[in-house]
Each structure stands twice: as structure tokens, then as C-alpha cells.
C-alpha positions in Angstrom: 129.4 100.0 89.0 125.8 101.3 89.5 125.5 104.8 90.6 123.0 104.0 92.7 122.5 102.0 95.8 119.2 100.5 95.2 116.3 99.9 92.8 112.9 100.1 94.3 110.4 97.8 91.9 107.0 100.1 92.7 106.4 103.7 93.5 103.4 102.5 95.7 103.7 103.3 99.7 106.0 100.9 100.5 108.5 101.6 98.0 107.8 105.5 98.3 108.6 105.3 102.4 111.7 103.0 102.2 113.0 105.2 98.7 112.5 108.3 100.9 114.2 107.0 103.9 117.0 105.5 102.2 117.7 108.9 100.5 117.7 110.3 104.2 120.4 107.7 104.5 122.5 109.5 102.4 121.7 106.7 99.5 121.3 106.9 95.7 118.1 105.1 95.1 116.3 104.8 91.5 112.7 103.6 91.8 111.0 102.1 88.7 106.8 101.9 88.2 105.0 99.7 85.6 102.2 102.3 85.7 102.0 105.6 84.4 101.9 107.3 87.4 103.1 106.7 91.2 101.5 106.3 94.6 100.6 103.0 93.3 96.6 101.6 95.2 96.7 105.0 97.0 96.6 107.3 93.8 94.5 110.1 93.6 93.7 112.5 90.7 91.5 115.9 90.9 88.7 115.8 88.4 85.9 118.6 88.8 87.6 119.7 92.2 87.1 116.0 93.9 90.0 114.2 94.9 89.1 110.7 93.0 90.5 107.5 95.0 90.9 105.8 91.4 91.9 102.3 92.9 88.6 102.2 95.4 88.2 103.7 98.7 91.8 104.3 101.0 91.1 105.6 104.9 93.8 106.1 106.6 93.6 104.9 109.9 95.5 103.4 112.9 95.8 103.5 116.7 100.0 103.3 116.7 100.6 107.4 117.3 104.2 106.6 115.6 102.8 106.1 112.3 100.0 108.7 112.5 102.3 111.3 113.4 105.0 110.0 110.4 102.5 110.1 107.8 100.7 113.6 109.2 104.8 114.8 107.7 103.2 114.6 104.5 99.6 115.9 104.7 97.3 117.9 106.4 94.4 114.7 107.6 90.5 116.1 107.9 88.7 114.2 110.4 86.7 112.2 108.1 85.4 109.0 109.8 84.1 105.7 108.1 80.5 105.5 108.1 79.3 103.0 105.1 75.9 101.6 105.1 74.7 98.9 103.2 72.0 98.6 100.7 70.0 95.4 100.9 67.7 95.4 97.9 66.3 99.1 99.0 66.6 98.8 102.4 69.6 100.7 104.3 71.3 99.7 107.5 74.3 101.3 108.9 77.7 99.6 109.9 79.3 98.6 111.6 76.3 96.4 113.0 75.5 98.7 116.1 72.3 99.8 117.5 71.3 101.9 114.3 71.4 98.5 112.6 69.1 96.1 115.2 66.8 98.7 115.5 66.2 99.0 111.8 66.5 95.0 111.9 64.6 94.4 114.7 62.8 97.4 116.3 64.8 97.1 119.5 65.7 100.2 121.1 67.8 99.1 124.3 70.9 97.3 124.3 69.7 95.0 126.1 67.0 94.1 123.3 69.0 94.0 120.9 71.7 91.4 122.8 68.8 89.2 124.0 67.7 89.2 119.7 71.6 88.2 118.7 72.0 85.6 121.6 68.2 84.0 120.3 69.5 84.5 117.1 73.1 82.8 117.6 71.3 79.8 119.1 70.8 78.3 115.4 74.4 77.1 116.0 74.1 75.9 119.8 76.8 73.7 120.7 78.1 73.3 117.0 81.7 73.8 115.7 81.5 76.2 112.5 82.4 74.2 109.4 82.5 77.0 107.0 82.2 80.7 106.7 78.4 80.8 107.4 78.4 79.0 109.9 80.9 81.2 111.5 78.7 84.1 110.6 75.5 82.7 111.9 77.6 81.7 115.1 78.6 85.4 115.5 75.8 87.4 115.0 72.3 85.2 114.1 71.1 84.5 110.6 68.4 87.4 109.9 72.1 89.9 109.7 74.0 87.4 108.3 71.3 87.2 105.0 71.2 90.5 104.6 74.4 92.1 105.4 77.1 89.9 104.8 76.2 86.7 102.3 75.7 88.9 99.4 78.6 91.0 100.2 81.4 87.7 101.1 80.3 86.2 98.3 80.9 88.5 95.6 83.7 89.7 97.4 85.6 86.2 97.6 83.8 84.7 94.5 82.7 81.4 96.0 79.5 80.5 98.0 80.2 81.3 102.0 79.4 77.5 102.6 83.0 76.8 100.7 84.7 79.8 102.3 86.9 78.6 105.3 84.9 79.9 108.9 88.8 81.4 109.8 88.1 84.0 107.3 85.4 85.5 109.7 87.1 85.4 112.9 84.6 88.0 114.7 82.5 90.5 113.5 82.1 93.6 114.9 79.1 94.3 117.3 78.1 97.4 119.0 75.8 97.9 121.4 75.7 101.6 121.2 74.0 104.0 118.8 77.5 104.9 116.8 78.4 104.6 113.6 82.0 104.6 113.4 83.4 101.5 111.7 86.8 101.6 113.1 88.2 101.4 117.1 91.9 103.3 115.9 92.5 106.3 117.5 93.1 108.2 114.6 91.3 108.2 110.9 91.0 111.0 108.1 91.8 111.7 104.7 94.9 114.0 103.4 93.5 117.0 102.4 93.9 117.3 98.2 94.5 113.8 98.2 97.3 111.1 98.9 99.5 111.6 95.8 101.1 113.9 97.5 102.2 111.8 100.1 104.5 110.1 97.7 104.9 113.1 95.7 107.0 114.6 98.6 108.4 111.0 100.0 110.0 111.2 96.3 111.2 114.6 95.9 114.7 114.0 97.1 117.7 114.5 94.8 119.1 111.5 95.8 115.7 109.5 94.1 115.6 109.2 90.6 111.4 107.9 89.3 110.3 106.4 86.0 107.0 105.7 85.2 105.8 103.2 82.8 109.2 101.0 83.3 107.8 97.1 83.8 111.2 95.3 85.8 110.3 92.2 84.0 111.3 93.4 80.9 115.1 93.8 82.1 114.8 91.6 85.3 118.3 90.3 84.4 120.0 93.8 83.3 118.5 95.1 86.6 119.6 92.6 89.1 123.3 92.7 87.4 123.4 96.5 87.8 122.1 97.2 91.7 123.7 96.0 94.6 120.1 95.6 96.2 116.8 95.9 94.8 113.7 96.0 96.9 110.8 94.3 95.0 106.9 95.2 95.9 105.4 93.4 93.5 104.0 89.4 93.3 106.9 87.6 94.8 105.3 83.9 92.8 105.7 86.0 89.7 109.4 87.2 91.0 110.1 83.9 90.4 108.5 82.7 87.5 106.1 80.6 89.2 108.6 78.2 89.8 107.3 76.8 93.0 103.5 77.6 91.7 100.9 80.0 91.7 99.8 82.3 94.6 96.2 83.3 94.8 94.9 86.8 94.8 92.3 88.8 94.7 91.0 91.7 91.6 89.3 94.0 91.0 87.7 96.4 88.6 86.4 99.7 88.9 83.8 101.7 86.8 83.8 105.7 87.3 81.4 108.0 86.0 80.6 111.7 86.5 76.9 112.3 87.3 75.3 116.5 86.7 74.4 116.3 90.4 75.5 117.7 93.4 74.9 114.8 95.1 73.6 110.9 94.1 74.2 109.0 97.5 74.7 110.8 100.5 77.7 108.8 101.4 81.1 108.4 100.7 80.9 104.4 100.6 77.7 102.3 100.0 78.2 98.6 100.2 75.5 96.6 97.9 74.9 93.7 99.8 72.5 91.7 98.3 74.0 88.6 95.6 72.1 90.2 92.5 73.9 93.4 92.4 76.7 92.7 90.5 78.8 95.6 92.3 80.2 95.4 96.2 80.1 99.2 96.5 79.4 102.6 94.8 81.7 105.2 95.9 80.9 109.0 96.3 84.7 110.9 96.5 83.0 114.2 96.9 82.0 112.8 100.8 85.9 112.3 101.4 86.4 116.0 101.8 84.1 118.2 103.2 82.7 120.8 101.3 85.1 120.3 98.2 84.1 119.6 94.4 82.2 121.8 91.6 78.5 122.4 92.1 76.4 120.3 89.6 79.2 117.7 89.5 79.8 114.8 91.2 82.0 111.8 90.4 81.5 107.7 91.4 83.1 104.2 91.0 81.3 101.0 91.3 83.9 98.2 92.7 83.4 94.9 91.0 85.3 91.8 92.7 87.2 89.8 90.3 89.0 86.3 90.1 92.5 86.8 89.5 94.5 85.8 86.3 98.0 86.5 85.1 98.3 89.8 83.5 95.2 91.2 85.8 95.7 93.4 88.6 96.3 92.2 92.1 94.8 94.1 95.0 95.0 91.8 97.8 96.4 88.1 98.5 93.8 85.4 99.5 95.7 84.3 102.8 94.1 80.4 103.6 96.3 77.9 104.8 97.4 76.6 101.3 98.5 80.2 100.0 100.1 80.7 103.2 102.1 77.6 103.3 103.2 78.1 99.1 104.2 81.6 100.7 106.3 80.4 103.0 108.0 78.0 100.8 108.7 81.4 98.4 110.0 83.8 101.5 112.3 80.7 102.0 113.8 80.3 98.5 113.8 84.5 98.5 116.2 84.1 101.7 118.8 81.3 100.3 118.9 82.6 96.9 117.8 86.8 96.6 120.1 87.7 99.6 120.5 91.1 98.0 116.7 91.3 97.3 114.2 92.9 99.7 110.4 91.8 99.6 107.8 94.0 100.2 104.6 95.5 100.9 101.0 93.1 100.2 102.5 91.4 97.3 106.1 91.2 98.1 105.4 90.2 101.5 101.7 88.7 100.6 99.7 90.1 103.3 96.7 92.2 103.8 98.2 95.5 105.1 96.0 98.6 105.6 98.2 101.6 104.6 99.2 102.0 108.4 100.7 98.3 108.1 102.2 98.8 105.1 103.9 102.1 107.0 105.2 99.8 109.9 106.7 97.4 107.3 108.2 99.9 105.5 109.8 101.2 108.5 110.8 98.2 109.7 112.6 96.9 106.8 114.6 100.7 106.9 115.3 99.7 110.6 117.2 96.6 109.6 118.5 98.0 106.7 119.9 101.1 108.2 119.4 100.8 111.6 117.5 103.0 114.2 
């Protein structure tokens, strides 16, 4: 007999929340982490007094109060709010696409300007069905944006040309006519103060949870599902079971960090590149995350550089089309008839896009039908 009651497969924010909760439960819970360290996408590590997102850029927002105030348990939030711009070959426009943007675009000034330049813009698609993703973009918001602020961008993002890209993928774009650059509607957004390790630091300081780092579950897969009554899996579910039904598509990425003798190199926390010749998507500037924080003379960066997935790379984030989708469903299905004792979870497990709030929710409400209220 085990001692404990579960085995939690990733020490990421999924597997953190339900090991933590579980523990409230009064349950035994051992949680295992191919890495060498936990908090899995959301890790963060001081270097020269900067909390460095070392697995790209995480703001934690939301609108749902419940999650805010759960998560606001673990850290103090500052009221840091999402402002990128974007860098088209030298020239800088903010996003979300509001009234800072047309009126660098355009030279309009009123909303009503600007609307009247989108809507003359848009008409390039009059009466058309979108066939592909630019298309879509050119149907949303005209083509002089779409060239310049998302082409580059999709493209090296999704690695394929946006006329191959499915127009779903673009479903609306944000458009404001006001003079505000916030790029998120949620009702709350910030950054934990000293970081977000210690979010999961604290979900996993119970007695009841035992952590190992550097432990990869396929390399006793068999020993491990003999020994715990219930295991609750967050990573690839295609790859929990050997492929066998085929291969899911995702998503990599790889990240280049460097410490520059400056006080400051962009002026923002997160610039996108959004022209198709730089080979980045974004340059990151942690010092911008916290206000006021990090050594003088010092500041540290990351370029993001999309990737195509293969086995043994990194997964950061499913690519959800209808085929994927469908190969998904077919794997929640076998999970259900044959894994009964076998919990699926977080982007990978449940192969979704979750922002951290969503992977919160799900996390919760997996512990809700597990445990109940």
C-alpha cells in the first residue's frame, strides 16, 4: 500500500493548486517534476534584484473575483498593467490597436476618424467570406494594420504563412476607440510582488506534500501507476499514451536572456517585433514588471523565438484546429474508459490554452469533483 493518496505528475500551477488542496483535504499527496525546479511556465528566479519570468512574460489577470481573491492568498499583486507596443521595422505603435495606434497610423485624432479609416479600410473584403486567417484580419481591421501589426507577428508565431492559417484562429481583434492603452478588459491584472515562485512555494509547503525535482514519470510510468491509487497527470496526454492514437500538435518555444550594463534598454516590459525579418516575436524587459526594483546599471532581457514542436522539445501551448481537437477528443475518451484512476490536467493534460486564471478554475474544479465543495 502507498502511503500516499496521490501522485501529482508536474509542480506547475495546476498540479501546485490541486496538491495544495488535496493536502487541505486531509490527503497524503507526493508531487513529482521533470525539471529542476517547480512552478513549472510561471517560474521566476531573482538575478541582479529583477524577478526574471524565465519561461516568457506571465500577467496575471482575470475578471472572476473568486480566482483573484484565491491567488491574492499567496502574494501581494502590484498594479502592473499590460501595455506592449510593437516595433515595425523602427516604427512603434501601441496595443492594443486603440486611438494611440490610428493616429500614429493614420493621423486621425477623433474616433470618429479613425472608425470611418477601419470601415474604408475593411471594405477590401466587402461581401466576402474569409478563407484564411488574412482574410479574417483584413475583414476585422483593414489591411494597412494588418501588414504591419499582425502578419509578421502570426506568422512567426504559428510558423506558417497567414494565407494557410485557418481565419477561426482570429476570431476578433481588439479595437478601441479611445486613447487607452490597456490590453486587457479583466477587472483585475498585476504581478506578485518578488515573483510567482512563491505562489507554489507556499501552495507546497504542507506536511502532507512531499516534492521531487528532476524525477521524469516516464522513467517509472509503470512502478508509479502500480503504487498510487490516483495520479493526476499535467503533462502531454498523446505522449501519456505513447502516441498510440497519434500525435498532437503544439507549439515551442525558445528563449534567449542576457544581462545588459544599463539601467534601462527598452522602456517596456514587452515589445512585440512585428515585422517577418526579425527572427524574434518579443524582447522582454523584467525590470518593467515591478516598479522601481533591480540593481542600478543592470538590467536583464529575453528574446522569445517561436518554434515548431518535436518530441523531446518543450511544449508551451497546444495548436487547437479542428484536427487537434477532434485527435483530442478521441484521447479524453480512451483516458475515461481505460485511466479511471487518472486525472488529466492543465494545457497539456487537458490540451487547451489556459491563461493562469483558467488554469486556477480548472484546478479548482477538478478539487470540486474530487472532494467536493
Amino acid at each position: 500500500m502507498s502511503k500516499y493518496d496521490y501522485l501529482v505528475v508536474g509542480a506547475g500551477l495546476f498540479g501546485a493548486t490541486f496538491a495544495y488542496e488535496a493536502a487541505k483535504h486531509g490527503k497524503r499527496v507526493k508531487v513529482i517534476e521533470k525539471r529542476d525546479h517547480i512552478a513549472g511556465n510561471i517560474y521566476t528566479k531573482e538575478e541582479y534584484g529583477i524577478q526574471v519570468h524565465q519561461y516568457g512574460a506571465h500577467i496575471f489577470h482575470t475578471s472572476n473575483k473568486e480566482i483573484w481573491d484565491y491567488v491574492n492568498q499567496f502574494a501581494e499583486f502590484n498594479r502592473y498593467t499590460n501595455s506592449p507596443i510593437a516595433n515595425y521595422k523602427g516604427e512603434i505603435y501601441n496595443l492594443p490597436f486603440n486611438m494611440n495606434t490610428f493616429s500614429k497610423m493614420w493621423g486621425v485624432k477623433t474616433p470618429a476618424e479613425a472608425q470611418a479609416k477601419i470601415d474604408e479600410q475593411r471594405q477590401e473584403m466587402a461581401g466576402k467570406q474569409p478563407a484564411n486567417l488574412e482574410e479574417q484580419a483584413i475583414s476585422l481591421i483593414g489591411r494597412d494594420i494588418y501588414e504591419k501589426l499582425v502578419k509578421g507577428y502570426t506568422e512567426k508565431q504559428w510558423g506558417q504563412k497567414a494565407t494557410d492559417l485557418p481565419a477561426f484562429i482570429i476570431r476578433r481583434l481588439p479595437v478601441r476607440l479611445t486613447y487607452d492603452n490597456n490590453y486587457f478588459n479583466d477587472l483585475y491584472q498585476g504581478i506578485p510582488v518578488g515573483g510567482y515562485t512563491q505562489i507554489v512555494e507556499k501552495m507546497l509547503a504542507s506536511d502532507l506534500i512531499d516534492v521531487e525535482t528532476g524525477v521524469d514519470y516516464f522513467g517509472h510510468q509503470a512502478e508509479y501507476e502500480a503504487e498510487f491509487p490516483k495520479i493526476v497527470f499535467t503533462g502531454m496526454i498523446d505522449q501519456y499514451f505513447g502516441y498510440q492514437l497519434g500525435e498532437l500538435q503544439y507549439r515551442s518555444l525558445r528563449f534567449e536572456t542576457e544581462v545588459l550594463d544599463e539601467d534601462n534598454h527598452q522602456g517596456n516590459a514587452v515589445v512585440n517585433y512585428t515585422d517577418a525579418e526579425t527572427p524574434y516575436t518579443r524582447i522582454i524587459e523584467h525590470k518593467h514588471f515591478e516598479f522601481g526594483k533591480g540593481d542600478q546599471g543592470k538590467t536583464v532581457i529575453t528574446k522569445e523565438y517561436p518554434a515548431d514542436w518535436q518530441r523531446g522539445d518543450e511544449p508551451y501551448y497546444p495548436v487547437n484546429n479542428a484536427t487537434n481537437n477532434s485527435l483530442y477528443k478521441q484521447y479524453a475518451k480512451l483516458a475515461t474508459e481505460t485511466k479511471p484512476n487518472v486525472i488529466f490536467g492543465g494545457r497539456l493534460g487537458q490540451y487547451r490554452y489556459y491563461d493562469m486564471d483558467q488554469v486556477l478554475h480548472a484546478a479548482l474544479v477538478t478539487v470540486a469533483k474530487e472532494f467536493g465543495k
